[in-house]
C-alpha positions in Angstrom: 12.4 -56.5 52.3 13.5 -53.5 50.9 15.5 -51.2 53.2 15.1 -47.5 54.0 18.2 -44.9 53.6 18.7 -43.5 57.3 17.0 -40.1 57.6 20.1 -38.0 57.8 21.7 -40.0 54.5 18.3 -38.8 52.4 18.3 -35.5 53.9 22.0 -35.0 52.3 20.6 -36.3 49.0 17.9 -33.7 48.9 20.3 -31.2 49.3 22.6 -32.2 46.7 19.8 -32.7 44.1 18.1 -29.3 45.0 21.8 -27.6 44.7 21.7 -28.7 41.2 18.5 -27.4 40.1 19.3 -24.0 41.4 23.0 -24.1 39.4 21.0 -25.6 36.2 18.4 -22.4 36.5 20.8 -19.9 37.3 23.2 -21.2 34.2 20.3 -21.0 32.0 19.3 -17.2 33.2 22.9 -17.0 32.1 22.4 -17.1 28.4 21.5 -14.0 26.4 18.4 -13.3 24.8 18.8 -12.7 21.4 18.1 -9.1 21.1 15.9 -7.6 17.6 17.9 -5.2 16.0 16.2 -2.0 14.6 13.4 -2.4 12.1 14.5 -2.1 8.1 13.7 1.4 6.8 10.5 1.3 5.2 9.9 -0.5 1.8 8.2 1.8 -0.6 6.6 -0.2 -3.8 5.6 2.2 -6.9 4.0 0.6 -9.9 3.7 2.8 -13.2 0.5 3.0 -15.5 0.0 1.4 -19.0 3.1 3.3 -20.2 5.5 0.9 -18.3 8.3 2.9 -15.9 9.0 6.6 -17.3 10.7 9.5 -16.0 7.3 10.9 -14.4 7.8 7.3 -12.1 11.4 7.6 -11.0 10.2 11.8 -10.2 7.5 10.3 -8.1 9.6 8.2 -6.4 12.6 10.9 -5.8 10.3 13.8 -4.3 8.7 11.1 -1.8 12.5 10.4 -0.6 13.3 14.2 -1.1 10.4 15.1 1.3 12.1 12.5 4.1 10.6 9.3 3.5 14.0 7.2 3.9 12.9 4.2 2.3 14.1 0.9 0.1 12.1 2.1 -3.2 11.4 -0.3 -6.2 9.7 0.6 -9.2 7.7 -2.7 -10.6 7.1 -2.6 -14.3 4.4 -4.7 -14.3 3.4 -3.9 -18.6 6.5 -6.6 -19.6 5.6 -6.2 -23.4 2.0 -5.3 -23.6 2.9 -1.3 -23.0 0.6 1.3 -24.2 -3.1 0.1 -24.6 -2.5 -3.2 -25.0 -1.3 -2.9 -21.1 -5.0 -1.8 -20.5 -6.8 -4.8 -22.3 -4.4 -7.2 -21.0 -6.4 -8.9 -18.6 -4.6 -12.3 -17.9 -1.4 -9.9 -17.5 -3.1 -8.1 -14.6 -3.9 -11.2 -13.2 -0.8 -12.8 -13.4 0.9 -9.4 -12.2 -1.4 -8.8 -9.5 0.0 -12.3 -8.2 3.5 -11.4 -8.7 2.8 -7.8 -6.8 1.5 -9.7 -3.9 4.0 -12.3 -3.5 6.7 -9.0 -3.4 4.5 -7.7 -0.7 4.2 -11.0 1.4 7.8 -11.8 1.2 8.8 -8.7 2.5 6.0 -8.8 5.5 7.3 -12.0 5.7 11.1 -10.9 6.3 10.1 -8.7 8.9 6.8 -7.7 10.1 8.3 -4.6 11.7 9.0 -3.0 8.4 6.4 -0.3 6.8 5.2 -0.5 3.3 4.0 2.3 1.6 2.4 0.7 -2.0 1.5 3.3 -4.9 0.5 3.3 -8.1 -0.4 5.8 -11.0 -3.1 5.3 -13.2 -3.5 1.6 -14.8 -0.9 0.6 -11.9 -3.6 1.7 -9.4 -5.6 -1.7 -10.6 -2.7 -3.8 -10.2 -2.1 -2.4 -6.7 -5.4 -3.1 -5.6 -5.6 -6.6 -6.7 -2.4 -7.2 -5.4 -3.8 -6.1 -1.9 -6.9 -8.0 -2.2 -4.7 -11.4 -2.9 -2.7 -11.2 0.1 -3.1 -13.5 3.2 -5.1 -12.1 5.6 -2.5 -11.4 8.1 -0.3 -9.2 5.7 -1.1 -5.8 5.2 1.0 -2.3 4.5 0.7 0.7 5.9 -0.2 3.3 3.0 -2.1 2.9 -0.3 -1.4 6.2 -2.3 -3.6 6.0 -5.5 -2.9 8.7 -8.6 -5.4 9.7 -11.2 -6.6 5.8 -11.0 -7.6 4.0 -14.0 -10.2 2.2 -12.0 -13.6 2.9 -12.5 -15.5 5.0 -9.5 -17.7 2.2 -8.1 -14.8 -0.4 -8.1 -15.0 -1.6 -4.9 -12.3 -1.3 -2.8 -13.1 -3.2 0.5 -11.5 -6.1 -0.1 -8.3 -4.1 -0.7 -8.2 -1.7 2.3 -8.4 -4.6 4.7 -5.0 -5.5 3.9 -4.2 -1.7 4.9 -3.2 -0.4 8.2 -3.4 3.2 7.6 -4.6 5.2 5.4 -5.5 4.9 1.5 -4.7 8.5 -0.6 -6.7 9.1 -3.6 -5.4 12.4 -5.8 -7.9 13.1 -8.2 -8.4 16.3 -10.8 -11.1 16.8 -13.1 -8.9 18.0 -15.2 -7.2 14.9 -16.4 -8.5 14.7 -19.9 -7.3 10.7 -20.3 -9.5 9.8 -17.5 -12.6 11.4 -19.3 -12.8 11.3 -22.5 -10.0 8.5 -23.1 -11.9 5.8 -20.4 -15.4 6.8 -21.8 -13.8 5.9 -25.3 -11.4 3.4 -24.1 -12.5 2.0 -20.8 -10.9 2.2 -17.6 -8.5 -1.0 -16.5 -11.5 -2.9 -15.1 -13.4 -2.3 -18.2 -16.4 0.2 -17.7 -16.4 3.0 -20.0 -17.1 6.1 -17.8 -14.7 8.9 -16.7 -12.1 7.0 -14.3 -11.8 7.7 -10.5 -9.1 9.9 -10.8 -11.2 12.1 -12.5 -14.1 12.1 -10.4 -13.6 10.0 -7.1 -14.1 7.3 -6.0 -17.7 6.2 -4.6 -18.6 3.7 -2.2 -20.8 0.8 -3.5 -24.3 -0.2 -2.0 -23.2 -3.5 -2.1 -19.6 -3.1 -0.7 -18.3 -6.0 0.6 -16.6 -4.8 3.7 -18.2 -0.8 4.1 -16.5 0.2 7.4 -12.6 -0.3 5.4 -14.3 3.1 3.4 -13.3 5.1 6.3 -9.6 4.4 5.6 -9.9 6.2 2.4 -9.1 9.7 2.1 -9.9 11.3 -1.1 -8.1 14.8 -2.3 -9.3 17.2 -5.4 -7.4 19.0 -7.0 -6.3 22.4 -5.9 -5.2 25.0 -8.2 -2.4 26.3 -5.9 -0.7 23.2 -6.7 0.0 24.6 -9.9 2.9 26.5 -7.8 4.4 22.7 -7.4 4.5 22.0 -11.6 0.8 20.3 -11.0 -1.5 21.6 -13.2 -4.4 19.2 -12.7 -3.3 16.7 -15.8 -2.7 12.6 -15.9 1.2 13.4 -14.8 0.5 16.5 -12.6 0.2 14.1 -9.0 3.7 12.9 -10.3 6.2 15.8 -10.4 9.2 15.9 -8.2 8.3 18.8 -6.3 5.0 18.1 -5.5 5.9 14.6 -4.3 8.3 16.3 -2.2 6.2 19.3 -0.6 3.1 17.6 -0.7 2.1 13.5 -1.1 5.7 13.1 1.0 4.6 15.1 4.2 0.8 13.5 4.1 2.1 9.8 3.9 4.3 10.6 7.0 1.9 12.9 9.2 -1.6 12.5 7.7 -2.3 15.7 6.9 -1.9 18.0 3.9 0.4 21.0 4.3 -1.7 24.7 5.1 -0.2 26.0 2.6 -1.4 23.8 0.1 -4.3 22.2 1.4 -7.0 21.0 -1.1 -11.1 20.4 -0.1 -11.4 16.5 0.7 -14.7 14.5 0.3 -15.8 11.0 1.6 -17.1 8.6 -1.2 -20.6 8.9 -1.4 -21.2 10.3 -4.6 -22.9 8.1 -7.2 -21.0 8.2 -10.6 -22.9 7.6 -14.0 -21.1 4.3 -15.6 -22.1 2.5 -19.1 -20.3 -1.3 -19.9 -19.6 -4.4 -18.0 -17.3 -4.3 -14.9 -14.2 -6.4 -14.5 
């Protein structure tokens, strides 16, 4: 028969097991918790039209960090050796590009989720931004889509991309460009219809959008002669120049809203524009 310890025997042997759970917890609550440092400066990702990286790209890029946006800029050349107008036919480039454009964009998310990426794009880069944005997982998003005088045609639709966008999406358009008229009626825009280009005209929101609602991310500016002031004259480069990065796109990617002095008419997409061809 198996004997009992005497009451006052198990009574000390509570005491000393119950002392050494309360050491064990309060050595644990010892041990630091490993404290996040300050989130990276944001990550701003530029990609250039069919022209590959020129001087109008590294402007761009200059006036947005000139205007306060302290950020870890990259310029992506995404033409490799199809620049000019064979960067505009090249459609297993942009697919293969808009792969690559994603995978920079995940990786960074990846590193730290903290960090804020603004992604931009001039003309036939515009396409390669959006289908970079509509590849992503559906957890990785940035935080500003800033679209110049886009190749793309008006009724592209753009839901799929915006959901991968936190903030707000910036369309600059002028119907002055001539390339975005005449040379992508001729020519066709980058997702092949042959009608003036959205950064002629606008964009304008499909009846058959996939996703409508993302439409209200999208913020669409015409161009306003006073920019001429900032060395923008309303042209395919105008959007670029180093001062009106600075005084303008700069401020409205940090705060939202375009400076008094400055400030253009802004329209939703609604309009319908007249295409001819075969979409992408």
């Amino acid at each position: 028969m198996k004997r009992s310890l005497p009451p006052p025997l198990m009574l000390l042997l509570l005491l000393v097991a119950s002392a050494g759970c309360n050491h064990h917890r309060e050595a644990s609550d010892d041990i630091p918790t490993p404290a996040l440092g300050p989130p990276p400066k944001p990550y701003l990702l530029h990609l250039p039209g069919i022209g590959g990286t020129r001087r109008i790209d590294r402007m761009l890029t200059e006036g947005l960090v000139q205007g306060g946006i302290d950020a870890d800029v990259e310029i992506h050349d995404w033409t490799g050796s199809d620049e000019g107008m064979n960067a505009l036919y090249a459609r297993q480039r942009h697919e293969h590009e808009a792969d690559i454009v994603a995978q920079m964009i995940t990786d960074r998310f990846r590193t730290d989720p903290r960090q804020k990426i603004i992604l931009s794009g001039h003309s036939g880069g515009t396409g390669i931004a959006v289908w970079a944005l509509e590849r992503l997982p559906d957890d990785v998003k940035v935080d500003s889509l800033l679209l110049l005088a886009s190749a793309l045609s008006p009724g592209y639709d753009l839901s799929p991309a915006l959901r991968h966008v936190r903030g707000k999406a910036y369309v600059l358009y002028s119907a002055l460009d001539p390339v975005l008229g005449v040379g992508t009626r001729m020519f066709g825009t980058i997702d092949g219809v042959k009608s003036d280009a959205a950064g002629r005209i606008g964009f304008t929101k499909p009846k058959d959008a996939v996703d409508p609602a993302q439409y209200d991310k999208l913020v669409q500016i015409a161009y306003d002669s006073r920019w001429v002031r900032l060395n923008n004259i309303g042209d395919h480069i105008g959007a670029m120049m180093r001062p009106f990065a600075r005084e303008v796109l700069s401020p409205l990617l940090q705060t939202g809203v375009l400076r008094e002095i400055v400030k253009a008419t802004t329209r939703p997409a609604t309009r319908r524009a007249t295409t001819t061809g075969v979409g992408r």
